[in-house]
VEXMIMAR-245358 format. One record per residue: residue in one letter; x, y, z of N, C-alpha, C in turn; residue number from 1. Coordinates in nm, 2 decimals, padded with zeros to 4 digits. Example, Ala and Ser with C-alpha at 12.3 -4.5 7.8 and 13.67 -1.06 7.14 Angstrom:
# residues 2
REC   lumfi      nxx      nyy      nzz     caxx     cayy     cazz      cxx      cyy      czz   gukol
REC       a    01.32   -00.57    00.78    01.23   -00.45    00.78    01.32   -00.33    00.78       1
REC       s    01.28   -00.22    00.71    01.37   -00.11    00.71    01.29    00.00    00.79       2
***
This chain:
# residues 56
REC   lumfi      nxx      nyy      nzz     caxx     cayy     cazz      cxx      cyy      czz   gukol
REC       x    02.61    00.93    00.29    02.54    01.05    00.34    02.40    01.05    00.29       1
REC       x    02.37    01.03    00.18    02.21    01.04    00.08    02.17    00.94    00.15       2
REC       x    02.24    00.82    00.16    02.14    00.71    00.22    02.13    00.72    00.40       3
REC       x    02.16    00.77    00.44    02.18    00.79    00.61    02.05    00.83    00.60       4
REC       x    02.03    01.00    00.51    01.91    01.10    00.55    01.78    01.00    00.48       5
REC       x    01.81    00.93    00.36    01.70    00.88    00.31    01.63    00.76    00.49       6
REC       x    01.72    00.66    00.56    01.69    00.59    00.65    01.63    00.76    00.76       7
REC       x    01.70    00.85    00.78    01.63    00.89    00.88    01.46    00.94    00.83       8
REC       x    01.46    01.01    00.73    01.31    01.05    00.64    01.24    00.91    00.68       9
REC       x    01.24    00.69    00.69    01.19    00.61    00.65    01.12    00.62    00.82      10
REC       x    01.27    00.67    00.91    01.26    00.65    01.06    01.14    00.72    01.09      11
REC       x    01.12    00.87    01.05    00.98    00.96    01.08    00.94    00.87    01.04      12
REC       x    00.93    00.85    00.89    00.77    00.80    00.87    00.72    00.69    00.94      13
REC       x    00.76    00.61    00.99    00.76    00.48    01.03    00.66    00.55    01.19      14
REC       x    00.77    00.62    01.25    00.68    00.69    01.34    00.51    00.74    01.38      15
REC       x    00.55    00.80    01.25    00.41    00.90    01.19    00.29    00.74    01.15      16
REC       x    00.34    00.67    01.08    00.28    00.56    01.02    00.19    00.46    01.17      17
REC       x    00.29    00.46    01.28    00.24    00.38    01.40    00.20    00.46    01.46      18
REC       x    00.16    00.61    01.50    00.10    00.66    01.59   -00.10    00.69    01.47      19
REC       x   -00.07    00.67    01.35   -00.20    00.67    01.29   -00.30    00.54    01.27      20
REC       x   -00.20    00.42    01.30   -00.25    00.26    01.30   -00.29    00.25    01.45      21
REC       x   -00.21    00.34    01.54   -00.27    00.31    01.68   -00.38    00.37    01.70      22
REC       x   -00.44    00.45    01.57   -00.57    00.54    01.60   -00.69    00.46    01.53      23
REC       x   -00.63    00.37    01.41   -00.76    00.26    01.40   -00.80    00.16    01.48      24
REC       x   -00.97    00.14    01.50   -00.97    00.04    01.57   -00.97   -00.08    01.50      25
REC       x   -00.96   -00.19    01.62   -00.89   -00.34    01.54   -01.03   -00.39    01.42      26
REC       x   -01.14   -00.34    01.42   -01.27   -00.38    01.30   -01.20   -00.39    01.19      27
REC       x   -01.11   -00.22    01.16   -01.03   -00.22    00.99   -00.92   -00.39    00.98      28
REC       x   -00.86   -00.39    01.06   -00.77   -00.50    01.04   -00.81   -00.64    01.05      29
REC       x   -00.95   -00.63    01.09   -01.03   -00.78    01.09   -01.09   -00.74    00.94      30
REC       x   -01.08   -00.66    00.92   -01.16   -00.66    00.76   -01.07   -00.64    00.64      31
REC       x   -00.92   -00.59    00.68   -00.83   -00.54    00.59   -00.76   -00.69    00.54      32
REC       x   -00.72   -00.76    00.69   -00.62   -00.79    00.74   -00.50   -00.73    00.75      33
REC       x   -00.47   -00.77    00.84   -00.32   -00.77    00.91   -00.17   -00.70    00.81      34
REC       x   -00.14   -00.85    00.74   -00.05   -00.88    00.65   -00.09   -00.79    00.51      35
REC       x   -00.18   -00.74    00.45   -00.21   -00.67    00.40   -00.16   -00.49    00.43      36
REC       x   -00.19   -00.49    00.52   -00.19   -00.36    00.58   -00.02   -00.33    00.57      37
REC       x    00.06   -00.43    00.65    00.21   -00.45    00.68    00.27   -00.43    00.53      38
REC       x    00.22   -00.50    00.47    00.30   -00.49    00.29    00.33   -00.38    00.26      39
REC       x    00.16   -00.33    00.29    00.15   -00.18    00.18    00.26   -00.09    00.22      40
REC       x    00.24   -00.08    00.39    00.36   -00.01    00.44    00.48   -00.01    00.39      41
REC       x    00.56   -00.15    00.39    00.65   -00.17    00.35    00.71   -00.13    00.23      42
REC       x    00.57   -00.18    00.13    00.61   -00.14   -00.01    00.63    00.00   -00.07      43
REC       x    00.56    00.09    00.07    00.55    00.22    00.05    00.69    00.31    00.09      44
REC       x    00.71    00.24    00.22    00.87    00.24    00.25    01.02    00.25    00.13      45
REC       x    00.98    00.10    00.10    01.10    00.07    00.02    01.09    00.19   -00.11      46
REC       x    00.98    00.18   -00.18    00.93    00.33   -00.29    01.04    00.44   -00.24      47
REC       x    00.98    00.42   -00.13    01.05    00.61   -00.09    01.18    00.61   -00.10      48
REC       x    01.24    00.50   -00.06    01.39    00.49   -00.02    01.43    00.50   -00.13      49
REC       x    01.39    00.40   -00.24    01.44    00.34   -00.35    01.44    00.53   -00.42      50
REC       x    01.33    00.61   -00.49    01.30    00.74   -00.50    01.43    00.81   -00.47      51
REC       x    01.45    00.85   -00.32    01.53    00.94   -00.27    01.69    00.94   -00.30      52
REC       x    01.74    00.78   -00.27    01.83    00.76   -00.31    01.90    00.79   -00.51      53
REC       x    01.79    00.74   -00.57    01.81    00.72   -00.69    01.83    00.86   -00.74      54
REC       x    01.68    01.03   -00.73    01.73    01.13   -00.74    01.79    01.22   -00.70      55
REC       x    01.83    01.18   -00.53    01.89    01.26   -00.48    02.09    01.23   -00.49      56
***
C-alpha cells in the first residue's frame, strides 16, 4: 500500500518534471548535457521513494 502511493507521488513528479524540461530550450542541455540532467532526476526520484517509503 505505502509503496503503490510512494510510485504514484514518483508518477506526478515525473510528469511535472517533463512538462518543465519541455520548457527549456535545447542551449541548457548542450551546456548541461543530457546524461547529467537524466541522473539528477533519477537520483532525485529514487531520494523520494527511498524517504517515503522508509518514514511512512
Amino acid at each position: 500500500m505505502v509503496e503503490m502511493r510512494a510510485n504514484g507521488i514518483i508518477e506526478k513528479m515525473r510528469e511535472e518534471v517533463f512538462w518543465e524540461i519541455e520548457k527549456m530550450g535545447i542551449g541548457y542541455f548542450e551546456k548541461v548535457g543530457g546524461g547529467k540532467v537524466v541522473g539528477g532526476i533519477r537520483n532525485d526520484r529514487e531520494g523520494i521513494r527511498d524517504l517515503y517509503v522508509r518514514v511512512v
